[in-house]
C-alpha positions as CSV (number, residue, x, y, z in Angstrom):
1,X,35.5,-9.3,-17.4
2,X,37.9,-8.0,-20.1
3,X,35.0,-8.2,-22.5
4,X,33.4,-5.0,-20.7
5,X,33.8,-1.8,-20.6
6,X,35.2,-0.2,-17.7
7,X,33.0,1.6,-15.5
8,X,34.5,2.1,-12.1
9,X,37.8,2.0,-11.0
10,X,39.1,2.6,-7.7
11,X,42.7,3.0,-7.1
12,X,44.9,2.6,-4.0
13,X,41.4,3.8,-2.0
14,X,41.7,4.6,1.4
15,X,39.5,6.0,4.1
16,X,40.1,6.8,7.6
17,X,37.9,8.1,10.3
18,X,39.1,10.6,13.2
19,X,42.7,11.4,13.7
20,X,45.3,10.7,16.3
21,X,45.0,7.6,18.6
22,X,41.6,7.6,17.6
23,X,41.6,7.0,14.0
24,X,39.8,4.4,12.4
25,X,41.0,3.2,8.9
26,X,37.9,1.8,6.9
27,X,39.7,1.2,3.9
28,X,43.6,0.5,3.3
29,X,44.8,0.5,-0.4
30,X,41.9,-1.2,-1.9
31,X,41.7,-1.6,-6.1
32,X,39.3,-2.6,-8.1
33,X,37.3,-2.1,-11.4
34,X,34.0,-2.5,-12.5
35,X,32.9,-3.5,-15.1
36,X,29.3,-2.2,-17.8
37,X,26.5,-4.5,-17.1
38,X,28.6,-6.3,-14.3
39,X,26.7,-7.5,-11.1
40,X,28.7,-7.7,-8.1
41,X,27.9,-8.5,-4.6
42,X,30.0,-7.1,-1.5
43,X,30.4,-8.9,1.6
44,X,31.7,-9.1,4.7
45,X,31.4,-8.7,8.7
46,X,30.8,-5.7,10.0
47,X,33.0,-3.0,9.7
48,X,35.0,-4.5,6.6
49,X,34.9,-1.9,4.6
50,X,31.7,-2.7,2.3
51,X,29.7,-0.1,3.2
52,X,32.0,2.6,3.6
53,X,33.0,1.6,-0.1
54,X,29.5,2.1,-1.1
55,X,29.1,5.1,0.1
56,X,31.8,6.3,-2.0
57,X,30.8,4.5,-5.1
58,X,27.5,6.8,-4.2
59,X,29.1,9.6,-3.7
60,X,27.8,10.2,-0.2
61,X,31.2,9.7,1.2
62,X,34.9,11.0,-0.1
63,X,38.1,9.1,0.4
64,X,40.9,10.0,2.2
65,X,43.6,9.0,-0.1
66,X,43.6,7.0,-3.7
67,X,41.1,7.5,-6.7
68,X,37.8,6.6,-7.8
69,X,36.9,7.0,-11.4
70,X,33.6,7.1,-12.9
71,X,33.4,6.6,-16.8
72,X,37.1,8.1,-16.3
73,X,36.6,10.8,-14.7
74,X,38.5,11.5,-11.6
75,X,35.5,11.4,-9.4
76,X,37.6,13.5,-6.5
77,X,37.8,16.5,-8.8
78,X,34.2,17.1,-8.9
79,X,32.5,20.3,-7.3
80,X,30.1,19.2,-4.7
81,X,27.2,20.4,-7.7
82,X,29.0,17.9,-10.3
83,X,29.1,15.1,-7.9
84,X,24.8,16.2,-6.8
85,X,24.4,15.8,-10.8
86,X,26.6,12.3,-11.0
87,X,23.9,10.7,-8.2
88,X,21.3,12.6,-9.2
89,X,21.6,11.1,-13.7
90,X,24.0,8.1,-13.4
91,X,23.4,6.7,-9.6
92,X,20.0,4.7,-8.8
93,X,19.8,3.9,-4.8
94,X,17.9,0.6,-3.2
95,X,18.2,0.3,0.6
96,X,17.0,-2.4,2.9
97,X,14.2,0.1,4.5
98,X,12.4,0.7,1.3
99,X,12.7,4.6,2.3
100,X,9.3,5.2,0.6
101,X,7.0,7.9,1.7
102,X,4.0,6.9,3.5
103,X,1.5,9.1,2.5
104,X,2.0,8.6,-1.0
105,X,1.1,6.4,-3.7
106,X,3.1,4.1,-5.9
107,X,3.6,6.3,-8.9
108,X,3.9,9.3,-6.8
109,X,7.1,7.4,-5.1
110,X,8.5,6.8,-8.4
111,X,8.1,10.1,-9.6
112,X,10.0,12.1,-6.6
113,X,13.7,11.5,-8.4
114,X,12.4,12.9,-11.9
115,X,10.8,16.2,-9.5
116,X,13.9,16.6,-8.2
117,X,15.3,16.7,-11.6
118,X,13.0,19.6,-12.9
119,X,11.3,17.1,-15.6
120,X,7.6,18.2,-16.6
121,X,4.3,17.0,-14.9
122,X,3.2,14.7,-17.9
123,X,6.9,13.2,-18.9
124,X,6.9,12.4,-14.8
125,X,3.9,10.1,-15.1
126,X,4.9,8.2,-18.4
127,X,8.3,7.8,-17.1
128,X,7.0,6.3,-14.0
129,X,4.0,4.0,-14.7
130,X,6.8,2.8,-17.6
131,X,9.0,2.0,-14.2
132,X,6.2,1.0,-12.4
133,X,5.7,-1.6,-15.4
134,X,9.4,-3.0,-15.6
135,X,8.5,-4.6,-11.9
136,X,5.6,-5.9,-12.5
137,X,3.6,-3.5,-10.0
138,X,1.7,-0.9,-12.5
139,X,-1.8,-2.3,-11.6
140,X,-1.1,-1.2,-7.9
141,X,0.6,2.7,-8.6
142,X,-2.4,4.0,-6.8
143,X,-1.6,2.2,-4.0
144,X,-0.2,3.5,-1.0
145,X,2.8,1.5,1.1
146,X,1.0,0.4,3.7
147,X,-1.7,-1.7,1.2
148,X,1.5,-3.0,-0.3
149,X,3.3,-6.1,0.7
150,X,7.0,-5.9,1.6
151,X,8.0,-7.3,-1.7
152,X,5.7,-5.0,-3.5
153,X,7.3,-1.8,-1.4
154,X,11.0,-2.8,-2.7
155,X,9.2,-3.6,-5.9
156,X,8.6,0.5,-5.7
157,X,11.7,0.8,-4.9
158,X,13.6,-0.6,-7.3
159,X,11.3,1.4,-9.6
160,X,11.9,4.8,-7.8
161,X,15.6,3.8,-8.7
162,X,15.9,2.8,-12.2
163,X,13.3,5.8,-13.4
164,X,16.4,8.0,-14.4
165,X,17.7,5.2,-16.5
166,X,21.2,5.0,-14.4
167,X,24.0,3.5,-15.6
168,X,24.3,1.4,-11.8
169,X,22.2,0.6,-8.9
170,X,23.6,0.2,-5.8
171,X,21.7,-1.9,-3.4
172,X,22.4,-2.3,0.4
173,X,20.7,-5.1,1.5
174,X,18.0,-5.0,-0.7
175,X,16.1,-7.9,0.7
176,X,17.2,-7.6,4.4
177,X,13.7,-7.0,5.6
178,X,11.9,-9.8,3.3
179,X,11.2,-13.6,3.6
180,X,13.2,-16.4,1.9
181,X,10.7,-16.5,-1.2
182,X,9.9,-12.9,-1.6
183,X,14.0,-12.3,-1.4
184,X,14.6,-14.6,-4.2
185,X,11.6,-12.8,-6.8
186,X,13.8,-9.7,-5.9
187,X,17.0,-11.2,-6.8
188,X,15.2,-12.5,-10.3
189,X,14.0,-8.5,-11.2
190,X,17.7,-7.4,-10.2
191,X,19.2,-10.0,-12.5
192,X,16.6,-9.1,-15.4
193,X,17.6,-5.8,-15.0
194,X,20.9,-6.2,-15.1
195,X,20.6,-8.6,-18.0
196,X,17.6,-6.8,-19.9
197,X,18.4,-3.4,-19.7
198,X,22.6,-3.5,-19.0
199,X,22.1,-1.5,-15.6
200,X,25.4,-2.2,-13.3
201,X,24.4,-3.2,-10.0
202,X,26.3,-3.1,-6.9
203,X,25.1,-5.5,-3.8
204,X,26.1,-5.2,-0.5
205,X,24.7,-8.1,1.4
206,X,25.2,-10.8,4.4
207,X,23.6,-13.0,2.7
208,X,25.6,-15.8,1.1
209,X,22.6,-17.3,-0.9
210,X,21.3,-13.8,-2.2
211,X,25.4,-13.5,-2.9
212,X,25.1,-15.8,-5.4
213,X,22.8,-14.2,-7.5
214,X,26.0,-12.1,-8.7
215,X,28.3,-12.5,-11.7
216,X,31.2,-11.2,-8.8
217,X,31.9,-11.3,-5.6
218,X,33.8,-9.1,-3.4
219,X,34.8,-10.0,0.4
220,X,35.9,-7.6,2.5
221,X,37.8,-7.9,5.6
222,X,39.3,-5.3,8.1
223,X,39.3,-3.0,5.2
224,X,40.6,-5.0,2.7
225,X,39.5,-6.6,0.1
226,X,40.3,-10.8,1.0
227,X,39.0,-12.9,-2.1
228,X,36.7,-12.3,-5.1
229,X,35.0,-14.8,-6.8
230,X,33.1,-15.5,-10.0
């Protein structure tokens, strides 16, 4: 860990929900750093704090006290348009639905992060048949989901999320939905990637087997962070 570069660092993080009697603290004073090319895995019951933390490591949540830095910058200070443009070049996303769109194919999947970034028609298809080729699925980018296996749709995916070339992926159960064997050939193209092309990735799983995949690992409990572990 002191070999690498720090990435993300969180500081004294805290995150509460409602107000009054009501309140819910999701986070209490948590710290951590993380570091480039680093793959950690978060864990914990339900309601721990792992998600809510990944959500701000996304930027789809804000704290309510305490810092998060990004490549040192004070992620807090952001306008909402600096933070869209953080997710949008540095951020890839992987969730345990696949979230791809029906009617459209592979490549087409792929390609919707690089429309959203104004890229050009022709870059857009390179780009993603390139992605398409990194996880082993470019024979089938004509392919719609539902001719796709389960495997093959995170296979998408994970595609759809590393087209940008982000410096971390954060997955949320990435193979929630999938079988035992199809989990682990998931867990192999996360760990090339992280070990091939340096991306950071950031887990959140139950699952203690797909846990160990990961160079780190983070339990969380009652907002806390209880042990690590590498």
């Amino acid at each position: 860990m002191q070999s690498l570069t720090q990435l993300i660092r969180l500081i004294d993080l805290s995150k509460t929900y409602g107000s009054g009697q009501n309140n819910f603290q999701a986070l209490r004073s948590i710290n951590l750093t993380i570091g480039k090319g680093e793959f950690i895995a978060l864990m914990g019951p339900s309601g721990s704090g792992k998600s809510t933390t990944m959500n701000i490591l996304g930027c789809l949540d804000t704290q309510t006290s305490g810092s998060y830095e990004f490549q040192g910058v004070r992620v807090e200070s952001l306008t909402s348009n600096e933070r869209a443009l953080l997710r949008r070049n540095f951020l890839g996303f992987i969730f345990q639905g696949f979230n791809l769109l029906a009617r459209t194919s592979a490549i087409e999947n792929v390609e919707l992060p690089l429309i959203y970034r104004g890229d050009k028609k022709k870059s857009r298809s390179k780009e993603a048949a390139s992605a398409l080729e990194k996880v082993g699925l470019l024979k089938w980018k004509n392919h719609k989901p539902n001719e796709l296996s389960g495997g093959q749709q995170q296979r998408v995916a994970i595609a759809r999320a590393i087209v940008t070339n982000p410096s971390v992926l954060l997955a949320d159960e990435p193979t929630g939905n999938l079988d035992s064997k199809t989990s682990l050939e998931i867990m192999n193209l996360l760990k090339s990637l992280n070990r091939d092309l340096g991306i950071t990735i950031v887990m959140v799983t139950h699952e203690p087997e797909m846990a160990e995949h990961a160079s780190r690992i983070i339990k969380f409990m009652d907002g806390e962070i209880l042990t690590e572990k590498t």
